[in-house]
PDB file of N, CA, C and O in Angstrom:
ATOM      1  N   UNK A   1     -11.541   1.327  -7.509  1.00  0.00           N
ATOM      2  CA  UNK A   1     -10.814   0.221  -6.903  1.00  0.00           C
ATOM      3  C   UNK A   1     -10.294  -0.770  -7.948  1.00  0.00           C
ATOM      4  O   UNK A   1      -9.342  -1.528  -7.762  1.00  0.00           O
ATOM      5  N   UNK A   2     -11.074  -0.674  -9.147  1.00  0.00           N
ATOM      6  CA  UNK A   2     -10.574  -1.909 -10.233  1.00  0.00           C
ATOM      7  C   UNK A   2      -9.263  -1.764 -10.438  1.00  0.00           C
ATOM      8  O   UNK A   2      -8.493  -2.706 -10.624  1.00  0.00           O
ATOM      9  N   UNK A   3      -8.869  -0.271 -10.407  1.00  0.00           N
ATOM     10  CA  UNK A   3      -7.609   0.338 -11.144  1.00  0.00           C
ATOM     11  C   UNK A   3      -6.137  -0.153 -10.199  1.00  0.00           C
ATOM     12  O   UNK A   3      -4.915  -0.144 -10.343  1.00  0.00           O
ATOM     13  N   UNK A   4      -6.995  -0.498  -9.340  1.00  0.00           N
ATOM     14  CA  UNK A   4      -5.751  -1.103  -7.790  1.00  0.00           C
ATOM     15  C   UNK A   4      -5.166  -2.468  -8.491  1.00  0.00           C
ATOM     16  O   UNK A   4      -4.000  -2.857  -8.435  1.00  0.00           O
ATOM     17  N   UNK A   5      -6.112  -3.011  -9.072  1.00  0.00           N
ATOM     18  CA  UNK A   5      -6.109  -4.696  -9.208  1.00  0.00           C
ATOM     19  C   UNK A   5      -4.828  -4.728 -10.425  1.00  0.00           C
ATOM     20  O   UNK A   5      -4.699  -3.989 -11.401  1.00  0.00           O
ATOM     21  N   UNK A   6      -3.948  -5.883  -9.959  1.00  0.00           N
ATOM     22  CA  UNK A   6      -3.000  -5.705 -10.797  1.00  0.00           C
ATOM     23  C   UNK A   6      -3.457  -7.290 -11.981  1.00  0.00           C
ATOM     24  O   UNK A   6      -4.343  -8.132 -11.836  1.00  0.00           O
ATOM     25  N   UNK A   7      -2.552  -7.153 -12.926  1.00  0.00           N
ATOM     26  CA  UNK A   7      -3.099  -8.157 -14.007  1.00  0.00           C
ATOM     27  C   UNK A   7      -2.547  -9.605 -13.407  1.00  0.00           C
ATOM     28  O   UNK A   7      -1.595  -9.784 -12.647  1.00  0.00           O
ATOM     29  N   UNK A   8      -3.262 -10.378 -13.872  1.00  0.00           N
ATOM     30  CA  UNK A   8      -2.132 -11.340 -13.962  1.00  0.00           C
ATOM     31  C   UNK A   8      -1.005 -11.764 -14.577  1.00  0.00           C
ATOM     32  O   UNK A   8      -0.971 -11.846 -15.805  1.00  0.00           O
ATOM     33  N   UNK A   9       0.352 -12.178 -13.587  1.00  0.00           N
ATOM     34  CA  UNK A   9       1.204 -12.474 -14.500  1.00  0.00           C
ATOM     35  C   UNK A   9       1.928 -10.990 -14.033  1.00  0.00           C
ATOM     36  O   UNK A   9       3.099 -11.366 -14.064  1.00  0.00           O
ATOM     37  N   UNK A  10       1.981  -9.862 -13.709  1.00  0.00           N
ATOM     38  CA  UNK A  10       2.499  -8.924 -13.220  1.00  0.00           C
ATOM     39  C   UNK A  10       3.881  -9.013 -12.091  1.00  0.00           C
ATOM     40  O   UNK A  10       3.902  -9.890 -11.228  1.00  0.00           O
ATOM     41  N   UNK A  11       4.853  -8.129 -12.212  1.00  0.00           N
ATOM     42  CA  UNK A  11       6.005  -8.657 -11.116  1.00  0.00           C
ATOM     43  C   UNK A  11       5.924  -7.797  -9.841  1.00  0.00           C
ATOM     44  O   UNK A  11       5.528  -6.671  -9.540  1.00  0.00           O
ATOM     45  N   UNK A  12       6.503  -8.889  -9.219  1.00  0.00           N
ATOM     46  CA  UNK A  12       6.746  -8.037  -7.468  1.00  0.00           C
ATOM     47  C   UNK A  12       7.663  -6.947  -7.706  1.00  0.00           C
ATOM     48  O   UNK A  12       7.971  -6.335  -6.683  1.00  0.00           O
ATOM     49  N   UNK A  13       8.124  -6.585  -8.665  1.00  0.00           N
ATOM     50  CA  UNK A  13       8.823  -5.372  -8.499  1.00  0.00           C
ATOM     51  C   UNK A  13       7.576  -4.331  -9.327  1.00  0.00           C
ATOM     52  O   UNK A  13       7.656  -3.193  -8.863  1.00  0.00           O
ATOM     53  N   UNK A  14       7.036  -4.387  -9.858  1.00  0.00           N
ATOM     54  CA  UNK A  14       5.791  -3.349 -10.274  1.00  0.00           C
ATOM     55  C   UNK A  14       4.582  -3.557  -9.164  1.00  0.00           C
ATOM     56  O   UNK A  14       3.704  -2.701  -9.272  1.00  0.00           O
ATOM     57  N   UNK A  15       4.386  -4.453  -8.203  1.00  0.00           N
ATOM     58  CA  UNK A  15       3.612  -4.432  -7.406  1.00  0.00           C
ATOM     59  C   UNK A  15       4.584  -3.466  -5.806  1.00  0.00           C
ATOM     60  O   UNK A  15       4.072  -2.786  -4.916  1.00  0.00           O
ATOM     61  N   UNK A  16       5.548  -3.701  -5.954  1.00  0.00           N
ATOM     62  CA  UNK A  16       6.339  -2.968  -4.928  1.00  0.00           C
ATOM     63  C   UNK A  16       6.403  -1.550  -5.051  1.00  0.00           C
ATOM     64  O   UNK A  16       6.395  -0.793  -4.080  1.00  0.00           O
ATOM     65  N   UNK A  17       6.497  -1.018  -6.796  1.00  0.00           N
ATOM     66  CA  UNK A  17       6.560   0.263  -6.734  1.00  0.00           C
ATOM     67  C   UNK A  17       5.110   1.075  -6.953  1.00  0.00           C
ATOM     68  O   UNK A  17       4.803   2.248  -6.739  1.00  0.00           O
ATOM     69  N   UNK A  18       4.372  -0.038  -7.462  1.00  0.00           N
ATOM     70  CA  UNK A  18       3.179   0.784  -7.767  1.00  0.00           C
ATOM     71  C   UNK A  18       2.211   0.916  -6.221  1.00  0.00           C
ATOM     72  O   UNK A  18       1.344   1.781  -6.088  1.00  0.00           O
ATOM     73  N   UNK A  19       2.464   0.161  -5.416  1.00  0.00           N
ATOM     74  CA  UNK A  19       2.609   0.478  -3.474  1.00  0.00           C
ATOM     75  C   UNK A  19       2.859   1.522  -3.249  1.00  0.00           C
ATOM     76  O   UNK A  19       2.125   2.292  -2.630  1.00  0.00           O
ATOM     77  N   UNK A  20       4.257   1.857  -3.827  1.00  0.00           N
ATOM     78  CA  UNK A  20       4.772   3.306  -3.393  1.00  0.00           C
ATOM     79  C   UNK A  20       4.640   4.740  -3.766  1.00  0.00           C
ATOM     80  O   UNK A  20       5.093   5.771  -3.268  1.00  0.00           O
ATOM     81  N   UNK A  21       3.854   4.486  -4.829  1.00  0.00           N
ATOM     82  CA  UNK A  21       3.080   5.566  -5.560  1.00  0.00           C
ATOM     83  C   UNK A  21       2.214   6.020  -4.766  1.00  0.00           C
ATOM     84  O   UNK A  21       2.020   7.235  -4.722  1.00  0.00           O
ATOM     85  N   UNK A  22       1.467   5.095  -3.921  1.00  0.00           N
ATOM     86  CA  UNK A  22      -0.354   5.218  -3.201  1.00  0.00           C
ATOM     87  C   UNK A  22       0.134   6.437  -2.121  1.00  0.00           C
ATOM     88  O   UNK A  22       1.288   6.610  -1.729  1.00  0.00           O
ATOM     89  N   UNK A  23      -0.423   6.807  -1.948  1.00  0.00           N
ATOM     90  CA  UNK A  23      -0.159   8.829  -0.929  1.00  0.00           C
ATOM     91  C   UNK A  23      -1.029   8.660  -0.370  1.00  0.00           C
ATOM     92  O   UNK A  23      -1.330   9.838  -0.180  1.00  0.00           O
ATOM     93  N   UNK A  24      -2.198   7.804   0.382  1.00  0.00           N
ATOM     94  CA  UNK A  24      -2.929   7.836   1.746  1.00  0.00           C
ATOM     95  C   UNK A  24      -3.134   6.538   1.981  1.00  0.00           C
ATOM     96  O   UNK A  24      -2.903   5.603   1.214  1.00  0.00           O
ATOM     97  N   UNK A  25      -3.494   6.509   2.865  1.00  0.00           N
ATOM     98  CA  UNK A  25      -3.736   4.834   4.070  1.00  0.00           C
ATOM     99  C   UNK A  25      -5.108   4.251   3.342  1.00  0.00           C
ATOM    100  O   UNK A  25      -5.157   3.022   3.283  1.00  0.00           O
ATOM    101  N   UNK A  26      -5.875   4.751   2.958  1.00  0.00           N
ATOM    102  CA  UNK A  26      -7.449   4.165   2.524  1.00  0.00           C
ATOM    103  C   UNK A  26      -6.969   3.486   1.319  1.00  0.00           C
ATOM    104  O   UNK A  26      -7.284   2.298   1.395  1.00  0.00           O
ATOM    105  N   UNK A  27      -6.364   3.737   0.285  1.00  0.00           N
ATOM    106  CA  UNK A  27      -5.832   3.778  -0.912  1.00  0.00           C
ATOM    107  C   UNK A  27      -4.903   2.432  -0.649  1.00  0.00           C
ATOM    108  O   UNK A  27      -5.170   1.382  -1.232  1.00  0.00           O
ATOM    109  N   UNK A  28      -3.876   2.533   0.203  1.00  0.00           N
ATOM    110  CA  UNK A  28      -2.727   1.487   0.315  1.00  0.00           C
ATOM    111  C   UNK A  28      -3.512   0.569   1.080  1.00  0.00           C
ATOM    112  O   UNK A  28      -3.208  -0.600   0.846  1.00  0.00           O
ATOM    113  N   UNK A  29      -4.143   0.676   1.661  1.00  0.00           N
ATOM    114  CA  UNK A  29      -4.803  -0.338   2.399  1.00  0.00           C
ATOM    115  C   UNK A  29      -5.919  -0.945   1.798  1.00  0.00           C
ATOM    116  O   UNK A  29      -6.544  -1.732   2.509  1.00  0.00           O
ATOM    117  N   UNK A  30      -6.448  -0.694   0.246  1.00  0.00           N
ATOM    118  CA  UNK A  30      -7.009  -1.155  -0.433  1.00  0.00           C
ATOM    119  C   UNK A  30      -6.462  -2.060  -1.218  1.00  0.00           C
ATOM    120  O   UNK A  30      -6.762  -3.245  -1.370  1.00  0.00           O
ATOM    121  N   UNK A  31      -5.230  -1.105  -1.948  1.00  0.00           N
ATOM    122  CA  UNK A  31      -4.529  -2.108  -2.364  1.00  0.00           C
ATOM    123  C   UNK A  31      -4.009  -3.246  -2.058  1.00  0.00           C
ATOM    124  O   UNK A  31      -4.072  -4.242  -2.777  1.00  0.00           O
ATOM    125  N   UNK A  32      -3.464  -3.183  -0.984  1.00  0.00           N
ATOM    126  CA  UNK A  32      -3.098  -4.506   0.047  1.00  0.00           C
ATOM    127  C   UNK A  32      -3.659  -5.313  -0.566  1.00  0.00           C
ATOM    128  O   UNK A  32      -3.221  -6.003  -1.487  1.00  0.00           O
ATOM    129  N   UNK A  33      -5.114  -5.290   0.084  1.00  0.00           N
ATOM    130  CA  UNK A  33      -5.616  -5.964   0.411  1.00  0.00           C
ATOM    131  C   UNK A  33      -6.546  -6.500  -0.813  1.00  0.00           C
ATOM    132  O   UNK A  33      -7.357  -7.299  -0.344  1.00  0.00           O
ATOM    133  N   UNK A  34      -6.696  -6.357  -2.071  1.00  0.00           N
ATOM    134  CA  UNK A  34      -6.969  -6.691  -3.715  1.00  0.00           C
ATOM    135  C   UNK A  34      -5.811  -7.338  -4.175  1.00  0.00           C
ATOM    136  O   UNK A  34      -5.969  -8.360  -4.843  1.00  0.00           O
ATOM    137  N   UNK A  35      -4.332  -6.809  -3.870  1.00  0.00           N
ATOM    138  CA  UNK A  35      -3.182  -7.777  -3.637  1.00  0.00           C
ATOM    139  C   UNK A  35      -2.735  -8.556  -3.013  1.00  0.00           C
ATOM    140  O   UNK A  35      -1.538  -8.838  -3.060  1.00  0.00           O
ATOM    141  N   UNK A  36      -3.870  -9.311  -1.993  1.00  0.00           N
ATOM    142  CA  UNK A  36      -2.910  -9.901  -1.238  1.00  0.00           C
ATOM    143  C   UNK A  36      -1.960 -11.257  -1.429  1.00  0.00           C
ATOM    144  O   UNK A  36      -1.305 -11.782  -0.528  1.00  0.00           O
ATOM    145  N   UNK A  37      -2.040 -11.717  -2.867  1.00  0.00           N
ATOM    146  CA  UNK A  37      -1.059 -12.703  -2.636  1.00  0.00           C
ATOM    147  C   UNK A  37      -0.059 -12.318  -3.454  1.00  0.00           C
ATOM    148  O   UNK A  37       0.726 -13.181  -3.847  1.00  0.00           O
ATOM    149  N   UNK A  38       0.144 -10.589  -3.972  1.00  0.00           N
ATOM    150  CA  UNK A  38       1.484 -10.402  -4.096  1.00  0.00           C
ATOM    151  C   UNK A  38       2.135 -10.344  -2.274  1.00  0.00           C
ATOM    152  O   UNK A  38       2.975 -10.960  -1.619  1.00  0.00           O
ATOM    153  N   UNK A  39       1.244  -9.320  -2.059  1.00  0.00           N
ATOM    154  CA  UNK A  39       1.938  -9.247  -0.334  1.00  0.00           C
ATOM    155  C   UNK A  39       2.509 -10.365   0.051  1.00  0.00           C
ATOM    156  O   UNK A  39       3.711 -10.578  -0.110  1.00  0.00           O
ATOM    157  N   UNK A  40       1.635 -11.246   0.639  1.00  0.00           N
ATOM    158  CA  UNK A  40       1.885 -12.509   1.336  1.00  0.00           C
ATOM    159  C   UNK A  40       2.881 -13.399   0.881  1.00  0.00           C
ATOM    160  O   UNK A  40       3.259 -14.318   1.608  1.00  0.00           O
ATOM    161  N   UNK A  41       3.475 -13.170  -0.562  1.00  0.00           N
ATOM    162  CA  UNK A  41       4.717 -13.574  -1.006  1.00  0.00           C
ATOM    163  C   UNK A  41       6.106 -12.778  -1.123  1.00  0.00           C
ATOM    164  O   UNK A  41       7.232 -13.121  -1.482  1.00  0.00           O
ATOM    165  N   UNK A  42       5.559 -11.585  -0.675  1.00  0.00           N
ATOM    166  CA  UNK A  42       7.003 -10.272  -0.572  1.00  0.00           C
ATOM    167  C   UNK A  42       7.771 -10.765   0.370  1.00  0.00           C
ATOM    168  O   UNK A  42       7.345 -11.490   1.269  1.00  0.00           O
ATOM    169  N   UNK A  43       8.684 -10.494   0.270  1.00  0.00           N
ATOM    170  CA  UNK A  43       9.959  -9.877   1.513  1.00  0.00           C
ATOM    171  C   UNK A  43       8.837  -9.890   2.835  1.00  0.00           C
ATOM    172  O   UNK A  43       7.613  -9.760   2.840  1.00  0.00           O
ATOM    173  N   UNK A  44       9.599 -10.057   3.689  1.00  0.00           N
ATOM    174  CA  UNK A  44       9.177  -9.707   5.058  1.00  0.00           C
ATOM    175  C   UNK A  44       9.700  -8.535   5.450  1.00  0.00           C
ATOM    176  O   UNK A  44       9.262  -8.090   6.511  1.00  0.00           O
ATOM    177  N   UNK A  45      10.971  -7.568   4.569  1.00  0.00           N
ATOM    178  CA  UNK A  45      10.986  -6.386   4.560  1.00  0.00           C
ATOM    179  C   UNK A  45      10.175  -5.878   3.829  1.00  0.00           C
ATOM    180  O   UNK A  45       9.594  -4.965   4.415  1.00  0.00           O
ATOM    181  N   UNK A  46       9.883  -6.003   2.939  1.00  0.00           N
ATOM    182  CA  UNK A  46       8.658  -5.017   1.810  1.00  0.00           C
ATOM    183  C   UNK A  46       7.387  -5.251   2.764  1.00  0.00           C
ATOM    184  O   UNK A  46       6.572  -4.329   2.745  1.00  0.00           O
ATOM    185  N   UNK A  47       7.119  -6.254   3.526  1.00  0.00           N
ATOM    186  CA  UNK A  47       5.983  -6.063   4.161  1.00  0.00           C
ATOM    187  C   UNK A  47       5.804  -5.481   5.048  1.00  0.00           C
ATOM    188  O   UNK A  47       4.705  -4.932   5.121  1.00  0.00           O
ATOM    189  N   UNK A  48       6.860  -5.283   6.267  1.00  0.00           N
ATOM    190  CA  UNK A  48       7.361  -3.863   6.970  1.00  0.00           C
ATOM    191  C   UNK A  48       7.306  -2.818   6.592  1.00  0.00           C
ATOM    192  O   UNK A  48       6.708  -1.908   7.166  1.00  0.00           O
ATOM    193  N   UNK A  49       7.951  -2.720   5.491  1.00  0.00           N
ATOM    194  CA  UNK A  49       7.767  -1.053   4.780  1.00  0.00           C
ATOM    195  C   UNK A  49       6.674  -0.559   4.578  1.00  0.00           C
ATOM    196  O   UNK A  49       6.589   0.648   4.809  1.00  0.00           O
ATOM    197  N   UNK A  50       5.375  -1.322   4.054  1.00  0.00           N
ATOM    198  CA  UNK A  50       3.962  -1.490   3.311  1.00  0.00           C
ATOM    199  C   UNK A  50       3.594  -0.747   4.697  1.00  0.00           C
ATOM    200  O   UNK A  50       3.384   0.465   4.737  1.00  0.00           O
ATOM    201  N   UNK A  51       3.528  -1.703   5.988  1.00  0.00           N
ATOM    202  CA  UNK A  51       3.333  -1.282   7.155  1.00  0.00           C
ATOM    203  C   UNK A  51       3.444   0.157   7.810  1.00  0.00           C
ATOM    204  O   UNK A  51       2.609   0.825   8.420  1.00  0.00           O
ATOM    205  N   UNK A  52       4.848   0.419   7.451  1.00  0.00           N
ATOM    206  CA  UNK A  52       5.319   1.359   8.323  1.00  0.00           C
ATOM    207  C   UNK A  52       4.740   2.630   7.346  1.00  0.00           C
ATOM    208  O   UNK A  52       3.824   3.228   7.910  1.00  0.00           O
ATOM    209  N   UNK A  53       5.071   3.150   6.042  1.00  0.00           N
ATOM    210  CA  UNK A  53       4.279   3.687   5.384  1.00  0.00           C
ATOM    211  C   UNK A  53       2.570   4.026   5.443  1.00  0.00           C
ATOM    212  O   UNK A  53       2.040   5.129   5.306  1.00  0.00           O
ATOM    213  N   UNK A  54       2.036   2.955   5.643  1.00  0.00           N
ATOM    214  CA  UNK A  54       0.087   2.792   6.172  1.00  0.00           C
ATOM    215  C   UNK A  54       0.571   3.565   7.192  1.00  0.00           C
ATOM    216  O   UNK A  54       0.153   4.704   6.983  1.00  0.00           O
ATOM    217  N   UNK A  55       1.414   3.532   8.457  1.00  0.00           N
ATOM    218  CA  UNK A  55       0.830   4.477   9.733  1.00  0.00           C
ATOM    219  C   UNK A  55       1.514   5.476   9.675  1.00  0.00           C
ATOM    220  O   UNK A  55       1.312   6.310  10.557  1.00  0.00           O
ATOM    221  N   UNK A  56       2.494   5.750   8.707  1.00  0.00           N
ATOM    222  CA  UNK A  56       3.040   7.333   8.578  1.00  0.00           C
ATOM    223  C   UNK A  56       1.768   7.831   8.075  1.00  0.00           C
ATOM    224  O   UNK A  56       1.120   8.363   8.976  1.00  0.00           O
ATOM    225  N   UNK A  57       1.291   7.838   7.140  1.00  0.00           N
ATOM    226  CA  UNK A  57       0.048   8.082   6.391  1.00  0.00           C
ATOM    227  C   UNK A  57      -1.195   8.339   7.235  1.00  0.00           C
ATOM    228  O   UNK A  57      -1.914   9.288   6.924  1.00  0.00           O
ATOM    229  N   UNK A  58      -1.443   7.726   8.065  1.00  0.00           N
ATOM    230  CA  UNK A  58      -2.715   7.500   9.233  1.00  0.00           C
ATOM    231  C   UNK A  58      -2.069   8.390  10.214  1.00  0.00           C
ATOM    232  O   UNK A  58      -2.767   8.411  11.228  1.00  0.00           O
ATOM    233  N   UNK A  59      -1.293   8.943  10.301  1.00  0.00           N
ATOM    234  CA  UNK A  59      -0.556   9.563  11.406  1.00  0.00           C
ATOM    235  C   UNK A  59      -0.848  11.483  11.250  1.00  0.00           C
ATOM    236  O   UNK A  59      -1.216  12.385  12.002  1.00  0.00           O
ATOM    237  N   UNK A  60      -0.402  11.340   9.740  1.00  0.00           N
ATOM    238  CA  UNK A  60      -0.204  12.287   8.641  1.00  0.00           C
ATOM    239  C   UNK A  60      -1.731  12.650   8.787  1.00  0.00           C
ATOM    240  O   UNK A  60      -2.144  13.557   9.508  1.00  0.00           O
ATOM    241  N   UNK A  61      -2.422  11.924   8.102  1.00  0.00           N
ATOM    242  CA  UNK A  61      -3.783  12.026   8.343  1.00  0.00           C
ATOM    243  C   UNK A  61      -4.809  12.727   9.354  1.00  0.00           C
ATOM    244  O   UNK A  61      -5.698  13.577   9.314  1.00  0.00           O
ATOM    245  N   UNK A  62      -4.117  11.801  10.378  1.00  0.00           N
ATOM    246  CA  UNK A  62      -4.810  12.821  11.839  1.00  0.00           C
ATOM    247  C   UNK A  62      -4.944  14.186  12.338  1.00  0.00           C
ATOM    248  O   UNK A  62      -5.852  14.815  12.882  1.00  0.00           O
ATOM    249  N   UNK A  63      -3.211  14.557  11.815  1.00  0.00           N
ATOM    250  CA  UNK A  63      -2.534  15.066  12.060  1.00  0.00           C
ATOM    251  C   UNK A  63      -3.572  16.392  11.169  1.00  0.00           C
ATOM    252  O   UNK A  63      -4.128  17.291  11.801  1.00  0.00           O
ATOM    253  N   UNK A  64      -3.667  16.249   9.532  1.00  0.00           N
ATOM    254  CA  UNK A  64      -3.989  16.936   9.188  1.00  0.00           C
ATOM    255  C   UNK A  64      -5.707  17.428   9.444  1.00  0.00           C
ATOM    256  O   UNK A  64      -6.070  18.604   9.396  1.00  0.00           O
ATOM    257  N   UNK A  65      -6.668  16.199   9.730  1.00  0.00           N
ATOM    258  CA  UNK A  65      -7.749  16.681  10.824  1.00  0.00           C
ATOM    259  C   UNK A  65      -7.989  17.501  11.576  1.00  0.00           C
ATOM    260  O   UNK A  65      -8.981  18.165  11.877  1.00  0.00           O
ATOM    261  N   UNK A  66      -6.200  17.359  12.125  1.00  0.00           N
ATOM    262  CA  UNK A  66      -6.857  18.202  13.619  1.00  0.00           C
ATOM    263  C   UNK A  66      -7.126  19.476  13.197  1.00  0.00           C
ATOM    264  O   UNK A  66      -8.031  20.209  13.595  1.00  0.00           O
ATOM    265  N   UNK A  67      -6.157  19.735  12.239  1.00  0.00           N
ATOM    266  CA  UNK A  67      -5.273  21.477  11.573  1.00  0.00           C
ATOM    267  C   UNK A  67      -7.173  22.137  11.288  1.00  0.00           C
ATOM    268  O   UNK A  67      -7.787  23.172  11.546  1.00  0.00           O
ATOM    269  N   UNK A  68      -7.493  20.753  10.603  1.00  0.00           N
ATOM    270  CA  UNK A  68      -9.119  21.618   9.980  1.00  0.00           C
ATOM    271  C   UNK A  68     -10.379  21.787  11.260  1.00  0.00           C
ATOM    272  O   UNK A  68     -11.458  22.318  10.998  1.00  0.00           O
TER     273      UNK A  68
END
């Protein structure tokens, strides 16, 4: 989880893409949430996206549960 934590002094555009790197919901939803006052200062679109991404992922997820 340390590796989530971004430095200080870091930009919303490396906190936006390094978001988009994360490939499951446990992961992005960690990050979030160790970031949250990049979040809480994004776009109110980047925070949608953050969103909509977490439940493609959780969706994805289920999805792949059931298969096993």
């Amino acid at each position: 989880m340390e590796d989530l934590k971004l430095k200080r002094g870091t930009s919303f555009i490396e906190f936006y893409y390094r978001g988009l790197s994360i490939t499951n919901s446990k992961e992005l939803a960690a990050y979030i949430k160790i970031n949250k006052w990049y979040f809480d200062r994004a776009k109110p679109e980047v925070q949608e996206q953050f969103r909509r991404l977490y439940r493609i992922y959780k969706k994805q997820e289920k999805k792949n549960e059931k298969k096993n």
